[in-house]
N, C-alpha and C positions, 0 to 999 in steps of 0.2 A: 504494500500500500504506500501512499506518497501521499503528500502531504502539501495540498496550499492556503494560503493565509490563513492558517490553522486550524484547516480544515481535513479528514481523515476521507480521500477521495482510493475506492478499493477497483476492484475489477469486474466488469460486466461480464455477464452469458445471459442468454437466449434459453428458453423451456417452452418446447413447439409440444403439444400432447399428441398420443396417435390414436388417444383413446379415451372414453370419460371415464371420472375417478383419478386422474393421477393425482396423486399428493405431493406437493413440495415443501418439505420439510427445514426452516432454519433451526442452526444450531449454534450457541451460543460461546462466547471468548472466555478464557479465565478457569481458575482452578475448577469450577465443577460445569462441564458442561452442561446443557441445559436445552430442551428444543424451548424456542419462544417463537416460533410465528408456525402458522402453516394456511397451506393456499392448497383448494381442491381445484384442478382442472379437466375441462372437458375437451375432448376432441377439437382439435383443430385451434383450439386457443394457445396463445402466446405470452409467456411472462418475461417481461425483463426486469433481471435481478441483479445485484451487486452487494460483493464483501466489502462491510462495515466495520467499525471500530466495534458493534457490538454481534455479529454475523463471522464465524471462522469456518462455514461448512454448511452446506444445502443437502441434505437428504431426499432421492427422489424417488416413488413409488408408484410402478407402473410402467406404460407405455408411453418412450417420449425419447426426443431427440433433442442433445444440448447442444447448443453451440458458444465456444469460447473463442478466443483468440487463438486457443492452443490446439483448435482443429475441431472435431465435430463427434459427439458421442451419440450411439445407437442406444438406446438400452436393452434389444432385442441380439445385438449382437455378442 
């Protein structure tokens, strides 16, 4: 993460569902991890997400395709 006018700016990905129900799960910073958000999606819908000073980890459940900068994940494959 990086940091401007002291602000905590993390890195985006893409959560394209292939299917209704997928669950996207965040996961929390700091000695006890923790889920604190979740977002149920349906088919065809699209989240755009980003790690935060208080976000270390997305948990995703289901049928869905992520996209990062670091390439393109199936969860089918």
């Amino acid at each position: 993460m990086s940091q401007n006018n002291g602000t905590v700016q993390g890195e985006y990905f893409v959560i394209k569902a292939k299917e209704n129900g997928v669950h996207v799960i965040g996961l929390t910073r700091g000695h006890d991890t923790r889920f604190h958000h979740t977002e149920k999606l349906d088919k065809g819908e699209v989240m755009l997400a980003q790690f935060t000073e208080h976000t270390s980890a997305v948990k995703i459940r289901g049928k869905a395709i992520i996209y990062t900068r670091h390439g393109t994940i199936d969860t089918e494959q």
